[in-house]
N, C-alpha and C positions, 0 to 999 in steps of 0.2 A: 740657570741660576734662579734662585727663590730670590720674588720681588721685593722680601725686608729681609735680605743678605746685608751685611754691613761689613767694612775691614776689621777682620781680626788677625790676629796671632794665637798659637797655642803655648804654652812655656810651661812644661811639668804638669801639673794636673792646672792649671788653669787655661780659659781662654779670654782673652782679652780683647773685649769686642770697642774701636772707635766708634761713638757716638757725637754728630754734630748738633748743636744746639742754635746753628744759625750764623750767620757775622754781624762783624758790629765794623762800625765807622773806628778809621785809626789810618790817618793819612801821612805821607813819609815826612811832612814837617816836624813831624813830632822825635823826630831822630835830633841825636847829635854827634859830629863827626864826621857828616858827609852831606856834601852838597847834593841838595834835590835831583839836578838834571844826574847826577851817577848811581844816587839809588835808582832812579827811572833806568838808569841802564842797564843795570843790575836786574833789576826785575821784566824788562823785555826781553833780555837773553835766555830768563828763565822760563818763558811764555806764560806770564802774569802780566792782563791785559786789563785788569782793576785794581787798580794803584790803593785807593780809597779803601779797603777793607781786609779786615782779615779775620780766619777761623775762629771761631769759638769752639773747642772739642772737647769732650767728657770721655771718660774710660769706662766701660762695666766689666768688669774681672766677676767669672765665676769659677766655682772650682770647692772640691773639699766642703759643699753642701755648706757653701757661704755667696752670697751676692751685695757685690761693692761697686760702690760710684766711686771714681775718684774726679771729684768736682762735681759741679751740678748747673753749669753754666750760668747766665744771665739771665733766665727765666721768664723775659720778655718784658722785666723790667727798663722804664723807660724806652720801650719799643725797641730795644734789643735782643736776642736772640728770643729764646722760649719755644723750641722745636723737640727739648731732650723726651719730654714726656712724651711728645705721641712715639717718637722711634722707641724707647721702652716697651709702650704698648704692642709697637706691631711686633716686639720678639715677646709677645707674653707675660711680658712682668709689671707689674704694680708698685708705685710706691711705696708697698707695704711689704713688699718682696725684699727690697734693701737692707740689710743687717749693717752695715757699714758705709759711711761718706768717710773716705780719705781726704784732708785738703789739701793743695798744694801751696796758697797763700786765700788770704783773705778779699783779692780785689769784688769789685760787684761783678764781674761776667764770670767768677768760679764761685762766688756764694748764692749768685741772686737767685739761684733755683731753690734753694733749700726754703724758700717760703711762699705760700700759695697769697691769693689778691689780698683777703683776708688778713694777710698777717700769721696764719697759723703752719704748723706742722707740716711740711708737704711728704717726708720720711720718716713716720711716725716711731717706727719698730727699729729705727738706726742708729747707731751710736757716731759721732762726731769727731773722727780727728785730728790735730792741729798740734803742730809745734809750740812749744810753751812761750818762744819769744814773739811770736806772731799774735797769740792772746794776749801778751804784754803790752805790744808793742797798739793795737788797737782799744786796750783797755787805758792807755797814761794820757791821761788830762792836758800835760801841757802840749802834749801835739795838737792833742784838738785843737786846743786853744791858736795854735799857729798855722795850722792847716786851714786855704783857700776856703769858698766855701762849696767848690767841689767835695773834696778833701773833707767836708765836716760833715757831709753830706754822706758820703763811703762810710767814715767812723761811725754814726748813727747807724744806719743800716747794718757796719758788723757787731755792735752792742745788742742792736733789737735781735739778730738770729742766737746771739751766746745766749740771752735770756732769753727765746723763745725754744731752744734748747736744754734747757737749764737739766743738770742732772745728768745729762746725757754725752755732754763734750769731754773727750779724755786726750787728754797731753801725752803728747809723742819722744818716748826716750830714743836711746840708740837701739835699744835691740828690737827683734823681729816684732811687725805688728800682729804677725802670725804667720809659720814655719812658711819661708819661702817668698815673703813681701817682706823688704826690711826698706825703713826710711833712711831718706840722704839730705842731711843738710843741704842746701842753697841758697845763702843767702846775699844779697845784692838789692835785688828787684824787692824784695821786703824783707826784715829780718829774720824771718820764721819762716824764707819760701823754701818748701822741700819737695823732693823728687822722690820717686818709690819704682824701685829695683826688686824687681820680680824674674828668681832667678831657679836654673833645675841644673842637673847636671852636665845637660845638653847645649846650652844656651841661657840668652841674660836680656831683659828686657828691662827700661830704664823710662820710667813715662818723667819728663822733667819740667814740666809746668810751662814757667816763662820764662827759661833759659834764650830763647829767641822770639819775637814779636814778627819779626820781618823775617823767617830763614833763611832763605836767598842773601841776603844782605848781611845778617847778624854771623853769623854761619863762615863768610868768607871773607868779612871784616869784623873782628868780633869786639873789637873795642869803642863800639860804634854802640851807643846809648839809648835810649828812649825815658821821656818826658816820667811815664809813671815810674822809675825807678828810683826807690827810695835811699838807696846810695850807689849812684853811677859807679864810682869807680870801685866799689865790690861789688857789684854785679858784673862788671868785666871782666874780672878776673876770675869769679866764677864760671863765665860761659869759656874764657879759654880755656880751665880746669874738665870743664864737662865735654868739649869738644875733642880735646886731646884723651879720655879716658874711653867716649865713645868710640873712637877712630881705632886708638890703640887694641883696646878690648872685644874690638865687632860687635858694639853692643846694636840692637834695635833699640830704636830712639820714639820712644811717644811723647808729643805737645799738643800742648791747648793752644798754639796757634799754628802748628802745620798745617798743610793743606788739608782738605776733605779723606784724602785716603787713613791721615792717620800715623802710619805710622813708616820710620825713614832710615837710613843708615846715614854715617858721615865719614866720607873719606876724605884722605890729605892728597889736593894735587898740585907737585909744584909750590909747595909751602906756602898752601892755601887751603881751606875746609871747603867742603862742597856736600849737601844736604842730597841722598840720594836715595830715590827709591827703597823701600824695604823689598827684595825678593819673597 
């Protein structure tokens, strides 16, 4: 195997290569709906032996003489992730290579890469884009105004990248972003969080952002919560929607926080979901 192999998928004329950007700090307290010692058991079963962290992953889809990020992780802001670039590099490409940043939500470990220390540019030649309620929902005042000073802290940072983008960000309707990637509403974990269904006659691939934090956990309890989502109880109802669609439809499941490999199936066992290797 070549030593900057990374997990991909093929689907139709694309390949869709998992890119990690590193982990970040995100410990099971931050759940809600389930007592600590049972997500611990939960994730011993699963042979997850660091409780304390989880994935940061980015997608680069090539194909049809087009190359896309979808996301751009944490960027190593606040000493969080900031790995994507060199793995880019070791397959050859530049940030000048990207035509396209898909977003799946605005948090900082899927924007924070879109800017270098500077403050400027870091995908010069790429166009930006985001659901219209997620630029809404980052651009209204009175949230700021009520949001932690976490929370005001996020808002700032996704205002400096729309203006340091400026010209360049385009809002995401329903239809195709381009023949064969069509976006999918998701929303719960932010109002504008979306998933991109990348699909050929053969097979259907579904990269879904932050449908799960935890997969082990979220996966086979899905009504089980975490701290950043901006309405708990539709974002549960979205991951039971996208569980039951994946299982149904055999879809390949890509997240930005599954494991390192990237990318996963989910089956139903015993009327229960189970996160399972992609073949």
């Amino acid at each position: 195997m070549h030593p900057f192999t990374f997990p991909s998928c093929q689907i139709g004329d694309f390949q869709i290569t998992a890119l990690s950007d590193g982990t970040m700090a995100a410990t099971l307290d931050l759940l809600s709906g389930i007592e600590t010692t049972e997500a611990e058991k939960i994730q011993r079963s699963a042979g997850i032996a660091n409780y304390g962290h989880i994935h940061i992953n980015c997608y680069l889809i090539c194909g049809r003489e087009r190359t896309i990020l979808v996301d751009t992780g944490a960027g190593g802001h606040n000493n969080v992730g900031g790995l994507l670039r060199s793995r880019l590099e070791k397959l050859g490409i530049s940030p000048d290579d990207i035509d396209t940043v898909l977003l799946t939500h605005c948090h900082p470990d899927h924007i924070g890469g879109l800017l270098d220390e500077e403050g400027n540019q870091i995908y010069k030649n790429a166009e930006l884009h985001l659901h219209p309620l997620e630029a809404a929902h980052w651009q209204d005042n009175e949230k700021l105004d009520r949001a932690n000073e976490r929370g005001k802290r996020n808002f700032m940072l996704v205002r400096r990248i729309l203006n340091t983008y400026a010209g360049k960000v385009r809002l995401i309707d329903q239809g195709e972003i381009m023949p064969g990637i069509l976006p999918v509403w998701l929303p719960g974990h932010t109002p504008g969080h979306t998933g991109f269904r990348i699909h050929s006659d053969e097979k259907c691939l579904l990269i879904w952002g932050d449908i799960v934090h935890f997969p082990h956990i979220q996966s086979a309890q899905p009504a089980i919560s975490i701290m950043f989502d901006v309405n708990p109880s539709q974002a549960i109802e979205t991951r039971k929607k996208a569980l039951r669609l994946a299982a149904n439809e055999k879809l390949i499941i890509a997240g930005m926080h599954l494991d390192h490999t990237g990318f996963a199936s989910i089956q139903l066992f015993e009327n229960e979901y189970r996160i399972v290797p992609a073949e």
